[in-house]
C-alpha positions in Angstrom: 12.2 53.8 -31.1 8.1 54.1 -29.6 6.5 51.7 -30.3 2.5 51.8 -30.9 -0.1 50.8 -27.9 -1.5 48.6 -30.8 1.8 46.6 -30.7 2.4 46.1 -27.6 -1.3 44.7 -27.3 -0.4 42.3 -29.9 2.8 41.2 -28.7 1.4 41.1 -24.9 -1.6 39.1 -26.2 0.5 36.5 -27.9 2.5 36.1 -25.3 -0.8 35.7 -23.2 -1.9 33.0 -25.6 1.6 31.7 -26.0 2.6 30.9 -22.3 -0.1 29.1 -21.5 -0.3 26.7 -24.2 3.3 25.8 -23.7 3.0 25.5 -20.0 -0.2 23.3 -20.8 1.4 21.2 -23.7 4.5 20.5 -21.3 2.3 19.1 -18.7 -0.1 17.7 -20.8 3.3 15.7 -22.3 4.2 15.3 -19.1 0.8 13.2 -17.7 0.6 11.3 -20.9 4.6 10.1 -20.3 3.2 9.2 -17.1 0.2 7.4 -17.8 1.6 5.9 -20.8 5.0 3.9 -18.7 2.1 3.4 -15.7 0.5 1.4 -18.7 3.3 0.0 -19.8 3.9 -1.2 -16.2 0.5 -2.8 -16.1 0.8 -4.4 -19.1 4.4 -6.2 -17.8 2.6 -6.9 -14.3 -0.6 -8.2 -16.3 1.9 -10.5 -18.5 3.5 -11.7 -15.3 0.5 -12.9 -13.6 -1.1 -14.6 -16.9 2.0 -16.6 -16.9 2.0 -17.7 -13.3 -1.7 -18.3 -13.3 -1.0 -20.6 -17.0 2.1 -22.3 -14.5 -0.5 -23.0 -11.7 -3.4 -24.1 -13.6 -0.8 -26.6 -15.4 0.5 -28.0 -11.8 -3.0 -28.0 -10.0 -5.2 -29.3 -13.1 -2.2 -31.7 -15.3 -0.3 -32.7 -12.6 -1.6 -32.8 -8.5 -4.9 -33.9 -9.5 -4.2 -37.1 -11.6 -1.6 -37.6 -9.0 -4.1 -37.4 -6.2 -6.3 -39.9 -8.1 -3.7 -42.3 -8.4 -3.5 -42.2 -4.9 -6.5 -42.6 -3.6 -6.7 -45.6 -6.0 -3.5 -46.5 -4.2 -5.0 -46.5 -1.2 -8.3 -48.4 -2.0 -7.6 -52.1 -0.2 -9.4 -53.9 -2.8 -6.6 -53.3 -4.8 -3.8 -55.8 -4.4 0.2 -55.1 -5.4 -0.5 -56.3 -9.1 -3.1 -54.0 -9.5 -1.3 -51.0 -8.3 1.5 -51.8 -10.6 -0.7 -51.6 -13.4 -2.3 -48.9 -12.2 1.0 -46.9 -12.0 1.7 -48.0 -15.6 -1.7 -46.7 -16.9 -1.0 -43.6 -15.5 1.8 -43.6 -17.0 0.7 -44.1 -20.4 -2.3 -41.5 -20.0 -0.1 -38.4 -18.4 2.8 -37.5 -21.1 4.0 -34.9 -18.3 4.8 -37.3 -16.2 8.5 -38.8 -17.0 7.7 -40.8 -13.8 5.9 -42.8 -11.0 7.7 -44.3 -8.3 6.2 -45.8 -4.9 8.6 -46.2 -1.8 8.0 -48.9 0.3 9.5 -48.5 4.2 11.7 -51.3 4.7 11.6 -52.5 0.9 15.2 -52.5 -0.5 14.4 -50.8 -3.5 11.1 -48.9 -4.8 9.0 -49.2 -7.4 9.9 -47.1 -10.4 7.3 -47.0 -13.9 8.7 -44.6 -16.7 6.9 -42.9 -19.3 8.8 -45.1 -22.3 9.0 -42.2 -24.6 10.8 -40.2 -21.6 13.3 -43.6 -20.7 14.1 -44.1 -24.6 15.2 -40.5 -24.8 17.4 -41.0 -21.9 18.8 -44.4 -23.0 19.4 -42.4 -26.2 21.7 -40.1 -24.7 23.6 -42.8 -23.2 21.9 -42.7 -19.5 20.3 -45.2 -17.1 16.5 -43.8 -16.9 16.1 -45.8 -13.9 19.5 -43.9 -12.4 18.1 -40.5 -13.5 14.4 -40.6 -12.6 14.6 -42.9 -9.2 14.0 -40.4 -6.1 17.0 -41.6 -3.5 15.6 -42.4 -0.3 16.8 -39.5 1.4 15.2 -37.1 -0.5 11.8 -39.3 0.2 12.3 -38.9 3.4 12.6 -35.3 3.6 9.8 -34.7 1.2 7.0 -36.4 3.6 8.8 -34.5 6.6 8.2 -31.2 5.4 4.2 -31.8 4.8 1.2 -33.4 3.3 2.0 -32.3 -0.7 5.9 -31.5 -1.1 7.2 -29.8 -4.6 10.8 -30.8 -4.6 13.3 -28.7 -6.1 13.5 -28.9 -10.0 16.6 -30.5 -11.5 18.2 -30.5 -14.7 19.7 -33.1 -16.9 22.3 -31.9 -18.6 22.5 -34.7 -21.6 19.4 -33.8 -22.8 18.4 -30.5 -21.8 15.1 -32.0 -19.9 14.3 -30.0 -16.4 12.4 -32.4 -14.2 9.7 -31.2 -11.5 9.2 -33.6 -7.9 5.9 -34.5 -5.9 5.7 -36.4 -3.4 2.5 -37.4 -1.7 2.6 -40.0 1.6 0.0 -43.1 0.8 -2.7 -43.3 3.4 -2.8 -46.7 3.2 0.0 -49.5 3.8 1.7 -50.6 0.9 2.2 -54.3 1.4 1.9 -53.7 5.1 4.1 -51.0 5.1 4.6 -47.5 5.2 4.6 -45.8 1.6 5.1 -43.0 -0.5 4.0 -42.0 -3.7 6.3 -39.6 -5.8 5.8 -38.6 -9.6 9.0 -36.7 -11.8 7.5 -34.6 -14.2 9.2 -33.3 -17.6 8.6 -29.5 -17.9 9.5 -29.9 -21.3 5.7 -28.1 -22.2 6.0 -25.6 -19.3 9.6 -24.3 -20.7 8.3 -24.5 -24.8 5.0 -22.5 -22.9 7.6 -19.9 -21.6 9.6 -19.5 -24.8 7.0 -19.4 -27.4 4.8 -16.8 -25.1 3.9 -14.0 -27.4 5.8 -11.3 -24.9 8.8 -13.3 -25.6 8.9 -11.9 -29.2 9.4 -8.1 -28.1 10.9 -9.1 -24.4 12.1 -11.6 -22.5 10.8 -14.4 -19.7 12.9 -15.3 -17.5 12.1 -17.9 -14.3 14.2 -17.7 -11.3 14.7 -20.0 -8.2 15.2 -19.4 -4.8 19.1 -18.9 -5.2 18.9 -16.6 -7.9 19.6 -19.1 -10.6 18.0 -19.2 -14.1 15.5 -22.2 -14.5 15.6 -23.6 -17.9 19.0 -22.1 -18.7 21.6 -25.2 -18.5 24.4 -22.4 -17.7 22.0 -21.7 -14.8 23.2 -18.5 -14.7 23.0 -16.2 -12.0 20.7 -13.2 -11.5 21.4 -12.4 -8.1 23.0 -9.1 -9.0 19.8 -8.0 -11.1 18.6 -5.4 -8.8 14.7 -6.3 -9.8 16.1 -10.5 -9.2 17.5 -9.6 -6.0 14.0 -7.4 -4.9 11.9 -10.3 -5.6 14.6 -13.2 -4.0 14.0 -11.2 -1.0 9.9 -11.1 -1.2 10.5 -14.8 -1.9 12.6 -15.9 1.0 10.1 -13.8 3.0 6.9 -15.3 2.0 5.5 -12.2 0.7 4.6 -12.9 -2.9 3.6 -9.8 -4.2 3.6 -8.8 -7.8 5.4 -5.9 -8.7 6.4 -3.6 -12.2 9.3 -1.1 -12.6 12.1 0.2 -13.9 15.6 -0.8 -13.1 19.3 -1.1 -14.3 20.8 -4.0 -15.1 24.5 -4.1 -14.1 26.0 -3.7 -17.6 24.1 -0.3 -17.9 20.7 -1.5 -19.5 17.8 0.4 -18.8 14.8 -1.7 -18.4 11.3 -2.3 -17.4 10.3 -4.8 -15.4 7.7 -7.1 -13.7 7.8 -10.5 -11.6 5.2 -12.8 -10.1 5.4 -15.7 -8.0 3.8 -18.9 -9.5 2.6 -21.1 -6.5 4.0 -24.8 -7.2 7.7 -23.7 -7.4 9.8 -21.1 -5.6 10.3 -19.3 -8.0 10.2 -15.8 -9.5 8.7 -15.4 -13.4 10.4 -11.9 -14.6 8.8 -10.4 -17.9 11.3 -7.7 -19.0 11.6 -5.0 -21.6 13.9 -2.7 -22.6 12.6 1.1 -21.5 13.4 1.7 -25.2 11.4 -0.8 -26.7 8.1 -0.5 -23.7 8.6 3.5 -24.5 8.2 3.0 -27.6 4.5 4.2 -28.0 5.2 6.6 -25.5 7.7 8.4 -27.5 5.4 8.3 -30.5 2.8 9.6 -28.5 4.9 12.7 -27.4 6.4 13.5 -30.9 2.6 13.7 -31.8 1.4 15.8 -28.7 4.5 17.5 -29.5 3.0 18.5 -33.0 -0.4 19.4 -31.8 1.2 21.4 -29.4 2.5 23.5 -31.8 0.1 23.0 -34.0 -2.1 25.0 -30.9 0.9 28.1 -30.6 0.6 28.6 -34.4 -3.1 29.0 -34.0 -2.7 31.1 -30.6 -0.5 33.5 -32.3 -2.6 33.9 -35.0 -5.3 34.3 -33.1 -3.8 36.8 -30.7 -3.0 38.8 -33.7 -6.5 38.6 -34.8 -8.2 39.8 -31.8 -5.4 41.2 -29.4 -7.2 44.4 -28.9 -10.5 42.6 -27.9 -9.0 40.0 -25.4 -5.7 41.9 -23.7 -8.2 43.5 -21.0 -9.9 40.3 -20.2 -7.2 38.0 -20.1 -5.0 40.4 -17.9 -8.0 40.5 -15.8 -8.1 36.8 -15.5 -4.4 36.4 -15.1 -4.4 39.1 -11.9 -6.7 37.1 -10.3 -5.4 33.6 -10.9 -2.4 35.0 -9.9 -4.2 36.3 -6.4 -5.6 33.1 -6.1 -2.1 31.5 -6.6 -0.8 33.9 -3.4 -3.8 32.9 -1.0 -6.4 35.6 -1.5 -9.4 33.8 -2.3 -11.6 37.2 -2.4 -10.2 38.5 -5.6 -12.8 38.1 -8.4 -12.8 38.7 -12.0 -14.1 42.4 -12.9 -15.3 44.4 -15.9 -15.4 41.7 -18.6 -18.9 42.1 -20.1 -17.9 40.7 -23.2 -21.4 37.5 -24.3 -18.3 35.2 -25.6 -16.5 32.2 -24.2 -14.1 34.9 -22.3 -16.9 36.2 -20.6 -18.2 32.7 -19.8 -15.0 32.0 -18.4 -14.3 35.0 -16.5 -17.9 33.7 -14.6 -16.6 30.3 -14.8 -13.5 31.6 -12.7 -15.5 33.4 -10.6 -17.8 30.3 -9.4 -14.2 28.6 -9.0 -12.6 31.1 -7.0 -16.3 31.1 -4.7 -15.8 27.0 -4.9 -12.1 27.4 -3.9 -12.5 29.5 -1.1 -15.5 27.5 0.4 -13.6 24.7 0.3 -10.6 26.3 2.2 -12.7 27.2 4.9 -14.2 24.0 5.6 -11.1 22.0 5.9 -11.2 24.2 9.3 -13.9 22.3 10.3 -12.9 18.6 10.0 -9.9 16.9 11.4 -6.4 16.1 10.1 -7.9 12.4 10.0 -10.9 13.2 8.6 -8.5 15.0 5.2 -6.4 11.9 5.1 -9.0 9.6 4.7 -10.3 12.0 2.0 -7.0 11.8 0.4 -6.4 8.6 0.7 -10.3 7.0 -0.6 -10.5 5.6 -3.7 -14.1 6.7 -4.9 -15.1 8.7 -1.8 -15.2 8.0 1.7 -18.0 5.3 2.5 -19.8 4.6 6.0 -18.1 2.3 8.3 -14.3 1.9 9.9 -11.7 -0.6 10.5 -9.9 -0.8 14.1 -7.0 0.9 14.8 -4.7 1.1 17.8 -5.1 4.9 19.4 -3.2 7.0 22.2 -6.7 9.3 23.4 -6.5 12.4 25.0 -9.4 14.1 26.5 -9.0 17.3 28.1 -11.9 19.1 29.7 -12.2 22.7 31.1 -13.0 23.2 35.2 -15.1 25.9 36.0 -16.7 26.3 32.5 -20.2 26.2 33.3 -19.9 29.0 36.3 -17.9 30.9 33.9 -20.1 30.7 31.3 -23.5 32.2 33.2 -21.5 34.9 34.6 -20.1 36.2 31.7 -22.2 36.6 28.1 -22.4 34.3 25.3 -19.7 36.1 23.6 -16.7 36.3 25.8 -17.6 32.3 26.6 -16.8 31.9 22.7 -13.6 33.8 23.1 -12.4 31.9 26.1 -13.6 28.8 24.3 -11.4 29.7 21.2 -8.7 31.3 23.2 -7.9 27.6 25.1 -8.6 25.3 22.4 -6.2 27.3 20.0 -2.9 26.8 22.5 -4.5 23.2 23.3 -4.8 22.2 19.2 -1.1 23.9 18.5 0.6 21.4 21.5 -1.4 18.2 20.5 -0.3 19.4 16.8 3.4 20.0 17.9 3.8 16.3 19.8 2.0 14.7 16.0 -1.7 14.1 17.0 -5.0 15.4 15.6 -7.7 17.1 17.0 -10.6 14.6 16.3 -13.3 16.6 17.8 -14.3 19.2 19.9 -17.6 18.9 22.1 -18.8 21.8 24.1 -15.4 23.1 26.2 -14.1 19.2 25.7 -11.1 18.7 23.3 -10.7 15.1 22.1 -7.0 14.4 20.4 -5.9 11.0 18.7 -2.5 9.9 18.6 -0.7 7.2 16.5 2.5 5.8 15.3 4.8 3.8 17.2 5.6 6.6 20.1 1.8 7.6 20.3 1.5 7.0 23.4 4.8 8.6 24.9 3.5 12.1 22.8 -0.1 11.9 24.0 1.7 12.6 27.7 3.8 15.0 26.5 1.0 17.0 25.1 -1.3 16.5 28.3 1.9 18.0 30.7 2.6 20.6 28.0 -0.9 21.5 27.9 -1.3 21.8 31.9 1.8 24.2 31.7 0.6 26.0 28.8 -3.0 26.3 31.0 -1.1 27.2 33.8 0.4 30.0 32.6 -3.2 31.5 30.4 -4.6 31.2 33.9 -1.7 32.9 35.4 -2.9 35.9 33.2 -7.0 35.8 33.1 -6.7 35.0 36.9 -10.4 36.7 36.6 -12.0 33.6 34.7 -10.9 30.8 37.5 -10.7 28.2 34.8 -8.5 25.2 34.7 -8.3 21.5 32.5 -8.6 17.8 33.5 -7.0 15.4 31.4 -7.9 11.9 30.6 -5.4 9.5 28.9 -5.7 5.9 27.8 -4.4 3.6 25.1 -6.4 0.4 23.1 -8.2 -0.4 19.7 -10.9 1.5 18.5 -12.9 1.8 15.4 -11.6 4.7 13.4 -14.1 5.8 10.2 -16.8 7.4 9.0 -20.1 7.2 11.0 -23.2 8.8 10.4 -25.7 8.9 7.3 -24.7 8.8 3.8 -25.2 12.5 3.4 -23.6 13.9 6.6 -20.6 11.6 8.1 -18.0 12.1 11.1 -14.7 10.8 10.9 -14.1 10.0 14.2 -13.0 7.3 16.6 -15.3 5.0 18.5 -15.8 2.1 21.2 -15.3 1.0 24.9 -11.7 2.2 24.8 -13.1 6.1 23.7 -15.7 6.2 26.6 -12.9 4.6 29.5 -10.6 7.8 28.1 -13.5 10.5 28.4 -14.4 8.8 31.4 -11.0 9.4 32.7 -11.1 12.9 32.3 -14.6 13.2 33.7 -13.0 12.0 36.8 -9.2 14.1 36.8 -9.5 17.2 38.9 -8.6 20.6 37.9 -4.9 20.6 37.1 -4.5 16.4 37.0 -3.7 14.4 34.3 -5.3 10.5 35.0 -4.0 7.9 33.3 -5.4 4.1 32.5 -2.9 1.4 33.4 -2.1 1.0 29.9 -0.8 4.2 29.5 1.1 4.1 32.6 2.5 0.8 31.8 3.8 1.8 27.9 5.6 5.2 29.6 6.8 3.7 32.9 9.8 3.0 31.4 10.5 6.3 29.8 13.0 8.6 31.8 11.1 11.9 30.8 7.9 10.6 32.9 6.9 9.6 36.5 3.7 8.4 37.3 1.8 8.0 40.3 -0.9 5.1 41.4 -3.6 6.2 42.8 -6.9 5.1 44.7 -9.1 2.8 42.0 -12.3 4.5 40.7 -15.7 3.0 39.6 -16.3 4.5 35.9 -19.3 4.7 34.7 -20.0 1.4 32.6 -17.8 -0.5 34.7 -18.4 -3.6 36.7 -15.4 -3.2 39.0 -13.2 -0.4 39.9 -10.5 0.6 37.4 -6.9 1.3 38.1 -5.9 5.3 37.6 -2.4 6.7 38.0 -1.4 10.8 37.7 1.7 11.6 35.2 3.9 14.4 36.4 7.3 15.3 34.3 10.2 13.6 36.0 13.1 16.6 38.0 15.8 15.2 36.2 14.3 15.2 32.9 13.2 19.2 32.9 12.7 21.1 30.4 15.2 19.0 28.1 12.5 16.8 26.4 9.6 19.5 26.4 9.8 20.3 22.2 10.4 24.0 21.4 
């Protein structure tokens, strides 16, 4: 059966509209699912930090700084022992929190111990001594003042009520009765834990404080968590000291999918988790797509009726436009949208292509002209790359062609560019190949950065690869009489932008650049000098042997400066040079 040209157009125009609108709508779903749990994940991280900052401002504000008061009153020496007790007991009635004062006297057989009454009758209640519960042992006195000026004891628990008790203890300045003294307080977390339970997140999730074993706080089963893969992520952080706040998903262990974040509040070692089920944070998220979802259709219902509309009109055009996104696509940046004359918006956006194809292909070309460095720092900016740097530790090689300048006035301007080109392409592809950028090139000098933990081994692998490779060009333009000295050295520089705010220059700069182009000022043709840095980070390196040679005064350099030469070792051959 034929079927009609006017047919096909339609059918090959609503596919045209078609396609795109569904490749669109599945990526726009895609970003908004992505944007939407990122959000999500901010919200939980935002959660977690409120919380610890509400846990810190409580300890630092209700707690340390009464405390501290009533020690510095404790240490006035106008104060006698009466004085002090009834300065304890005044505290006491003031500071609900605080379930109790105690003062431990060196030498004295027992302390001093004032209870909050409401606290002590609670305890009595359940049938326990409040003096038995709330009396800090010696020992643990002790220990306390060992480990520093302000210690947060562990939190303990008392089963018979359900009360969790907090410890500080600070060391009096003063003596206490001509002794040595220490001033401890138990406080009830009784507010903190009613704080954590009635937190508005804990309607549609859950808050959950861990310790440093991976036990629940405020749980009386102190369960353990230790098998919670986003417990056991922050234990580690916490036993390290690094008290980061993170957000993600995870698994628990009995197959729940959830979404997480945890914080560390300062006074406690402990982890505050905020957690969600990925079904209730997603929520809004899967509302969101069922509605994209809709206007996505929504858009193919108009496409098609649209592309049955005016499929003769737009075919040619949108073919057009396809072929060249399409060439783009491959790599040609040359192809350009022709023969659309049509004053609508698919003329404007054939032009519109057009200026982005010209914007595309400028911008191809001029990542030629900037380093590797120079696009990562692009990549990684947030808001564009600003003046200034930050030091980094470097492996520099400078490489510098002999015989350059008679070569250059006997031959003309343009064979000088073709040499020029000719050596710093096989130089770029080595320094490339042993994982360093080519940071700049100045006249017939080639400057190369190296970094990472074996920059310094690959920098001299790239300067002996390089001599070969030079070697063997000169082996074959014996005519041109040219040859490279190499410079090497190893230290901190100042890597970043420099310049004015309209033109920059990633590069590298400082004392350490100029002792590595002074290096290579000073190699002779063929030779590779090295600083004694860079002799002493390879000379243990079975691929290398260096050679020490004769001191030499640089130029910006009080006193002579130690050199060696690098050669590749017999032994080691041509089984480390990289393919």
């Amino acid at each position: 059966m034929q079927i009609s040209l006017r047919n096909k157009l339609l059918v090959f125009a609503i596919a045209i509209a078609v396609v795109p609108l569904l490749v669109a709508g599945r990526s726009m779903v895609r970003i908004v699912q992505d944007e939407l749990k990122s959000s999500a994940n901010g919200d939980l991280a935002a959660t977690a930090e409120q919380i610890v900052a509400e846990i810190n401002d409580r300890a630092e504000r209700t707690w340390l700084a009464p405390l501290l008061l009533i020690r510095n009153a404790l240490d006035d020496q106008r104060l006698g022992v009466p004085e002090k007790i009834a300065l304890l007991t005044l505290g006491i009635t003031d500071l609900p929190e605080f379930a109790a004062l105690q003062i431990t006297v060196e030498g004295a057989p027992v302390p001093v111990v004032v209870t909050n009454g409401l606290f002590a009758k609670r305890l009595s209640g359940a049938g326990l001594d409040p003096l038995q519960v709330l009396r800090l042992p010696e020992e643990a006195i002790r220990a306390a003042v060992d480990s520093g000026e302000v210690n947060r004891g562990d939190v303990s628990h008392v089963p018979a009520t359900d009360d969790w008790l907090a410890t500080i203890v600070l060391p009096l300045r003063s003596r206490f009765a001509g002794a040595p003294a220490v001033l401890s307080v138990r406080i009830d977390l009784d507010r903190t834990r009613r704080f954590l339970e009635n937190h508005p997140f804990a309607k549609t999730g859950f808050v959950t404080v861990v310790d440093r074993e991976g036990r629940r706080v405020f749980d009386p089963g102190r369960g353990d968590l230790g098998g919670v893969a986003m417990a056991a992520e922050a234990l580690d952080l916490l036993r390290t000291g690094n008290r980061t706040i993170a957000a993600g998903p995870y698994v628990r262990p009995d197959g729940q999918a959830m979404l997480g974040a945890y914080a560390f509040p300062r006074p406690f070692d402990w982890v505050v988790m905020v957690e969600k089920r990925q079904e209730d944070a997603y929520l809004a998220v899967d509302r969101m797509i069922g509605s994209l979802f809709q206007w996505v259709l929504a858009g193919v219902a108009a496409a098609v009726a649209g592309a049955i509309l005016l499929a003769i009109r737009i075919s040619r055009p949108i073919i057009e436009i396809d072929r060249v996104a399409g060439e783009v696509a491959r790599g040609n940046f040359q192809a350009r949208v022709r023969n659309v004359r049509s004053r609508d918006e698919i003329g404007d956006l054939a032009q519109r292509i057009n200026a982005m194809v010209v914007g595309l292909n400028e911008r191809f070309h001029l990542q030629k002209f900037v380093s590797g460095g120079t696009m990562l720092a692009i990549r990684n900016s947030d808001g564009g790359i600003k003046l200034g740097g930050e030091r980094q530790r470097v492996a520099m090689l400078f490489s510098d062609i002999r015989g350059y300048t008679a070569f250059a006035e006997r031959v003309d301007p343009e064979t000088v560019v073709e040499m020029l080109n000719f050596y710093f392409q096989h130089q770029a592809e080595i320094v490339q190949r042993h994982h360093g950028d080519v940071d700049k090139y100045v006249g017939d000098q080639l400057l190369a950065v190296f970094q990472g933990d074996d920059m310094v081994a690959n920098a001299a692998r790239a300067a002996l690869d390089i001599q070969e490779e030079i070697a063997s060009l000169s082996a074959r333009h014996p005519d041109w009489k040219l040859s490279v000295g190499i410079g090497l050295h190893a230290g901190e520089v100042v890597m970043g932008a420099m310049g004015s705010l309209d033109r920059m220059d990633y590069t590298v700069l400082g004392d350490n650049v100029n002792l590595a182009a002074r290096l290579c000022s000073h190699a002779k043709p063929g030779n590779i000098l090295l600083s004694e840095t860079v002799e002493q980070a390879i000379r243990d390196c079975a691929e290398f042997e260096t050679v020490s040679l004769p001191p030499v005064t640089l130029k910006g350099k009080r006193d002579p400066v130690p050199v060696f030469e690098v050669s590749r070792r017999a032994t080691a051959g041509l089984a480390t040079r990289p393919p």
